[in-house]
C-alpha positions in Angstrom: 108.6 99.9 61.5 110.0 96.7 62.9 113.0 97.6 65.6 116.1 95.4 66.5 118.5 96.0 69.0 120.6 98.5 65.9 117.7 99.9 65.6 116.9 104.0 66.6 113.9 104.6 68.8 112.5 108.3 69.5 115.2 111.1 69.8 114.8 113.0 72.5 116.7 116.5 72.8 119.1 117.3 75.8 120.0 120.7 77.0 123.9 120.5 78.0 126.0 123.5 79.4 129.1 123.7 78.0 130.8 126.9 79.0 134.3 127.6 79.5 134.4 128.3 83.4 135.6 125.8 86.4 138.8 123.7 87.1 140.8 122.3 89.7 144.2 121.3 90.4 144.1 118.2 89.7 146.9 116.6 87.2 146.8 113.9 84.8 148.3 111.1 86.6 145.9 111.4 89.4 142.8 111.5 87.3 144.4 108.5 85.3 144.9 106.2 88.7 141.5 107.0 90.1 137.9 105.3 89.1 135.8 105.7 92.5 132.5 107.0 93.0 131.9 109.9 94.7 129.6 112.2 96.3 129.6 115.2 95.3 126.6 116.7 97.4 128.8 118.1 100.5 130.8 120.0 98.4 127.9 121.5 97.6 127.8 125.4 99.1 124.4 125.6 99.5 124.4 128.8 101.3 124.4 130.4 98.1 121.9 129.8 96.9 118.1 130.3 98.1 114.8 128.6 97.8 113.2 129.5 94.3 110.5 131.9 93.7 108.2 128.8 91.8 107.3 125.3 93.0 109.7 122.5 91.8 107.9 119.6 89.3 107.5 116.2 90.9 108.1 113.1 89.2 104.1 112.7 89.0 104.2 116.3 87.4 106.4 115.5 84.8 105.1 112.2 83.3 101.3 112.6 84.4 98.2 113.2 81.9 95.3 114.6 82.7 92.3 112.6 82.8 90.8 113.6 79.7 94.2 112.8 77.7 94.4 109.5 79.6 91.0 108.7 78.2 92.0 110.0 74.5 94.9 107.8 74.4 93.2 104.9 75.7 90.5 105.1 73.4 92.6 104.8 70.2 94.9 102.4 72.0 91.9 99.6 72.2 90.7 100.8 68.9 94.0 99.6 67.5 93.9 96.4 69.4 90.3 95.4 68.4 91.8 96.1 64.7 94.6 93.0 65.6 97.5 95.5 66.0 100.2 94.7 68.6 100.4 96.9 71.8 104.0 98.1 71.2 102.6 99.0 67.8 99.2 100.3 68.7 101.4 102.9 70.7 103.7 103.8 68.1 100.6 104.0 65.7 98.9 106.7 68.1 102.2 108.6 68.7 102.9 109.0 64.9 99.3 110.1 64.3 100.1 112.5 67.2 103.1 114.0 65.4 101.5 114.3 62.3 100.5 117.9 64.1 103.1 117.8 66.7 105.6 121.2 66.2 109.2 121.3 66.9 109.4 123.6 69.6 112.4 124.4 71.9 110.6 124.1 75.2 111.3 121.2 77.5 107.7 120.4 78.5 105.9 117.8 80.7 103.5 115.1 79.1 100.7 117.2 79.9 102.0 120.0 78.5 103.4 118.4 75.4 100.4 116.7 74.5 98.0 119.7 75.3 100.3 122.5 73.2 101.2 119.4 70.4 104.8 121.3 70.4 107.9 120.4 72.5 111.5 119.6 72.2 112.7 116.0 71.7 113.1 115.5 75.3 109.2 116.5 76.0 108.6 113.9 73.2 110.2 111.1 75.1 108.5 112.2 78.2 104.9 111.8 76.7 105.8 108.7 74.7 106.8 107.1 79.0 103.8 108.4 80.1 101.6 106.6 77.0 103.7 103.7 77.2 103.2 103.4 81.2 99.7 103.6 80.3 99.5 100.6 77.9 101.3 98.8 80.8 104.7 97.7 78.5 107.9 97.6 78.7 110.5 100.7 77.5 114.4 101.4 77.7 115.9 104.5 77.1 119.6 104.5 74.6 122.0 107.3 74.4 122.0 108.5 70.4 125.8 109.9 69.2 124.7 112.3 66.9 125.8 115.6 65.0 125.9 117.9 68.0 123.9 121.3 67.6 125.4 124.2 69.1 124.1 127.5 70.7 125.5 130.3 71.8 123.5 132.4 74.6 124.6 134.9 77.5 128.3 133.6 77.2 127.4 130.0 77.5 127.7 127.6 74.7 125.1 124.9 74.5 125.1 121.7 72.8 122.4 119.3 72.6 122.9 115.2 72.7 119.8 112.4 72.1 118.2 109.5 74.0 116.1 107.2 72.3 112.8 105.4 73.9 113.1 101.6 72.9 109.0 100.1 73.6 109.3 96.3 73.6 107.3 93.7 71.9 105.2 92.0 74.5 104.5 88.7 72.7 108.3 88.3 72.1 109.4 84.9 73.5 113.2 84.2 73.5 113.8 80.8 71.6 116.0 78.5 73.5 119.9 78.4 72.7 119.9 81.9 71.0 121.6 84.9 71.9 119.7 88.4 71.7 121.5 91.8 72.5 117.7 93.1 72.7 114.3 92.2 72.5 111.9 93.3 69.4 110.1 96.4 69.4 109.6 99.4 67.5 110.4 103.2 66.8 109.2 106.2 66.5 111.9 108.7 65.3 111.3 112.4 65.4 114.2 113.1 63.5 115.8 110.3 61.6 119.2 111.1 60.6 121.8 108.0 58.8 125.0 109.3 60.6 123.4 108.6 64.1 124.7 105.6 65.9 123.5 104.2 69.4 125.0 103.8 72.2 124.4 102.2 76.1 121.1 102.1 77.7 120.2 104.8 79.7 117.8 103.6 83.1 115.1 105.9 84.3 116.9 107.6 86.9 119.3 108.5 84.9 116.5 109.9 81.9 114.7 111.6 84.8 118.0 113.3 85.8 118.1 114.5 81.6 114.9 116.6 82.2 115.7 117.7 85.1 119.4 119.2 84.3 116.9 120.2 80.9 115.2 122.6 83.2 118.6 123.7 85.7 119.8 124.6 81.7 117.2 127.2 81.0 116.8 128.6 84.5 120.7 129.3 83.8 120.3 131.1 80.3 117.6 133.1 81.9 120.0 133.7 85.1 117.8 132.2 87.5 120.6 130.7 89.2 118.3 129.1 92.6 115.8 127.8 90.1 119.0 126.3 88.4 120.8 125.0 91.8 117.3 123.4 92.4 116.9 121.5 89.3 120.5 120.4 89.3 119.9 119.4 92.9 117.2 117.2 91.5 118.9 116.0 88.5 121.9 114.9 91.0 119.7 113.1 93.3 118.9 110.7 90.2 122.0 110.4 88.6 124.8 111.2 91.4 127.7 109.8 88.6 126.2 112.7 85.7 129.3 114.3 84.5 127.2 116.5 82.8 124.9 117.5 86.2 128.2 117.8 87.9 129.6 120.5 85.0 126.5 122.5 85.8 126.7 122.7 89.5 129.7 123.4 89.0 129.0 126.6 86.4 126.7 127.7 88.6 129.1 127.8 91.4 131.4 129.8 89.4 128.8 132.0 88.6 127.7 132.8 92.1 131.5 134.0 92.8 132.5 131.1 94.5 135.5 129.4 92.6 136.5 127.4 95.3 134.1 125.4 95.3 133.7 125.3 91.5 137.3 124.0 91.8 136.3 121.2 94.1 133.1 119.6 92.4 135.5 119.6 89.0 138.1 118.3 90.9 135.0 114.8 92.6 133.9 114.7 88.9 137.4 114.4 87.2 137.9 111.8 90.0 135.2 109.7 88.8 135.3 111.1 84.9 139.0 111.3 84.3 138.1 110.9 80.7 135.3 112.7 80.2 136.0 116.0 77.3 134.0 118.2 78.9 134.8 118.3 81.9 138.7 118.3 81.4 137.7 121.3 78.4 135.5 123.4 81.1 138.5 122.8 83.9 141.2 123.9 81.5 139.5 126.8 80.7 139.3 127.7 84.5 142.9 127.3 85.1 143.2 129.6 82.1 140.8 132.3 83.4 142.4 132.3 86.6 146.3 132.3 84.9 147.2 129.2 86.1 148.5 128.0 82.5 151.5 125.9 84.1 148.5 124.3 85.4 146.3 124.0 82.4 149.1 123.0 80.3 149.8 119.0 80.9 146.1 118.3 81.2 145.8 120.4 78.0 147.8 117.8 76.1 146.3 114.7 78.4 143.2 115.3 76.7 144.6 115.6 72.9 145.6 112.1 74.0 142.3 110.5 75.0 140.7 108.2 73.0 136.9 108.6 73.0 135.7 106.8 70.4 132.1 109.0 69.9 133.8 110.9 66.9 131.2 113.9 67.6 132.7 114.5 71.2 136.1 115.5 69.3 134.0 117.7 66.7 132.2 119.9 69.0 136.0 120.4 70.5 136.7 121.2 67.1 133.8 124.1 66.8 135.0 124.9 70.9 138.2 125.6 69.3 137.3 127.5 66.0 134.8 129.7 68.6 138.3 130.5 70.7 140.0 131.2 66.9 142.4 128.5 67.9 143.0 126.9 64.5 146.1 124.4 65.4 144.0 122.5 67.9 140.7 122.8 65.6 142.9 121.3 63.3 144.2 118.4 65.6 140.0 117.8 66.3 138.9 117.6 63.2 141.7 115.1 62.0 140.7 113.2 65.3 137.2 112.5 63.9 138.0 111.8 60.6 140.4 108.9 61.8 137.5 107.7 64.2 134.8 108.2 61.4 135.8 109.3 57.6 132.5 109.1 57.0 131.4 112.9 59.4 131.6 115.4 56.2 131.6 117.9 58.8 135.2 117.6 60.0 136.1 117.9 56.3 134.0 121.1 55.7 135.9 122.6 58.7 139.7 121.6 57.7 138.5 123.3 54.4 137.1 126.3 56.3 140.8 126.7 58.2 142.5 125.8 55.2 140.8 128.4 53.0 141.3 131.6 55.1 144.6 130.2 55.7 145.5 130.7 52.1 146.3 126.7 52.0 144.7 126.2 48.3 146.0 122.8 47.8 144.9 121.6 51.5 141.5 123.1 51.3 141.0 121.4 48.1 141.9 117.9 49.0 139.3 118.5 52.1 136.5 119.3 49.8 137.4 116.5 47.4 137.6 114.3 50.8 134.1 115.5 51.7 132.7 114.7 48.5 133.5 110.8 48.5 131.0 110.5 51.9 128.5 113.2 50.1 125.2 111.2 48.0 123.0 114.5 48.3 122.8 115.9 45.2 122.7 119.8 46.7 125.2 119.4 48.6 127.8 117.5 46.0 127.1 120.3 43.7 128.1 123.0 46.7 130.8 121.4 47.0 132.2 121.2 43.9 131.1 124.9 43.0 133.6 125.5 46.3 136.3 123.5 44.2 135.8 125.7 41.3 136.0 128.7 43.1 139.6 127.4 44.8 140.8 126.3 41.8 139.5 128.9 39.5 140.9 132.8 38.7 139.4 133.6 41.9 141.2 132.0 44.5 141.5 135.4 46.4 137.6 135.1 46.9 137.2 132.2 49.1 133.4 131.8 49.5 132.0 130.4 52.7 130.0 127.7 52.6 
């Protein structure tokens, strides 16, 4: 498939923590008025933590193959090229023969690994697609993908998962003179093509290396391995010292070991760089809230009702955040938020029906569904849907089926 720059490249799966744990004092006026950088490495209280019991993975590690996969690859790379295929599409055609055993697998792997087991989550998909394309010798760019997050609930922390995309570049392309491209041509390999996805910015390779490494800091944390997590977030830092997301973890993992202090004071760098960023305002209101400072939590509470981040999906998983916490007002205020930033997210429909319904709110849930039906073409789901306005509008109102 040809690619232009609107085009979606391979989806790679990120591990995120999103718990509610660490805050700071910090109000919104200040967070507003500041935009530096900062270093958050010597708030780091690195007595806590303790070298880990394994060996860390080196870059080489994570996007090497072994010789005999080298070989494989190259061998029906030139086999595509004596055929008259393009390099950018002689990779793409040995990646999507690849897949055509490749398992969906919740692991985040290295190449090796991922090629070796034929199994791996997105993120160890884009990882061996690098270490093919290297091998060809062209030219890649990773893209952020805002898509329907996926949610997870383990141990107390709840996980949701974002994309990157791989973009490999034609080679042959040569920019005519007096035109304007936003990317060159390419193409893409999409492990999980969905319509509602939408790109966003680039993402450069520090910053994707920092993604697998904060990938592994995640899972040493749901298995409580908090050194091999302080490690890998170490690591994922060192790449990407701006990561909001990096700086969330530390942070959890800081709260974790006890020390809230400190917890306070990386949330406190990040929301200096990050004013805007949901998550970590969400994770440092619910601090403030753990620790009863609600006078506190309170005005940033209601600064962050008043952002305007246009990925619609950042204000749904608020809205799910909120549902989990049986907060329906501010669910509601979520949901509404996406819909104005994209009607077309059936999703933020389906949950103002969901609140509406227990609620007893016939009428409201109603107009939801009948809302969620004018973005619906799937046959299945139209006719869910209007089996749910049945049931609402029917004799048995009092039975409110879930969908």
């Amino acid at each position: 498939q040809e690619m232009t720059f609107q085009d979606k490249i391979i989806t790679g799966l990120l591990l995120v923590t999103w718990v509610l744990l660490s805050g700071c004092t910090l109000t919104p006026e200040t967070a507003k008025n500041s935009n530096q950088q900062v270093d958050i490495a010597p708030l780091l209280n690195t007595q806590l933590f303790t070298s880990p019991a394994v060996a860390l993975l080196s870059e080489d590690d994570i996007f090497t193959l072994s010789k005999e996969q080298q070989q494989a690859f190259i061998s029906g790379y030139q086999r595509e090229l004596a055929k008259g295929v393009k390099p950018h599409k002689a990779v793409q055609a040995y990646i999507t023969n690849l897949m055509g055993d490749f398992a969906y697998y919740g692991e985040t792997y290295t190449a090796q690994q991922a090629m070796s087991l034929e199994q791996g989550n997105c993120m160890s998909l884009a990882v061996l697609t690098t270490a093919l394309v290297r091998l060809a010798g062209l030219e890649f760019d990773y893209r952020k993908v805002n898509t329907l997050p996926i949610f997870e609930k383990q141990k107390s922390l709840l996980l949701s998962s974002s994309h990157v995309q791989t973009m490999i570049y034609d080679p042959g392309f040569v920019a005519e003179e007096n035109m304007i491209y936003w990317s060159k041509p390419g193409v893409v390999i999409d492990y999980f093509p969905v319509d509602s996805n939408y790109a966003g910015s680039k993402y450069s390779y520090p910053k994707f290396l920092a993604m697998f490494y904060q990938n592994l800091a995640a899972d040493a944390l749901l298995e409580e391995d908090f050194n091999l997590a302080f490690a890998y977030a170490t690591k994922a830092l060192q790449a990407d010292k701006a990561s909001s997301k990096i700086i969330n973890l530390l942070a959890v993992l800081h709260r974790r070991m006890g020390d809230i202090s400190s917890a306070e004071a990386i949330y406190q760098a990040g929301l200096s760089q990050n004013p805007d960023d949901i998550y970590l305002l969400s994770n440092f209101i619910a601090l403030l809230k753990r620790e009863k400072r609600f006078a506190e939590a309170e005005p940033l509470e209601q600064s962050m009702r008043l952002l305007d981040d246009p990925n619609p999906y950042a204000w749904l998983e608020q809205a799910y955040l909120a549902q989990q916490k049986h907060k329906d007002s501010e669910a509601i205020d979520y949901f509404n938020k996406v819909i104005a930033k994209a009607p077309y997210v059936q999703e933020a429909y389906i949950g103002l029906y969901r609140i509406y319904a227990r609620q007893g709110k016939i009428a409201r849930a109603q107009l939801m569904l009948e809302k969620a039906l004018e973005w619906t073409h799937e046959q299945e789901e139209r006719k869910g849907y209007k089996r749910k306005l049945y049931q609402l509008t029917g004799d048995n109102r009092a039975k409110l089926a879930r969908l």
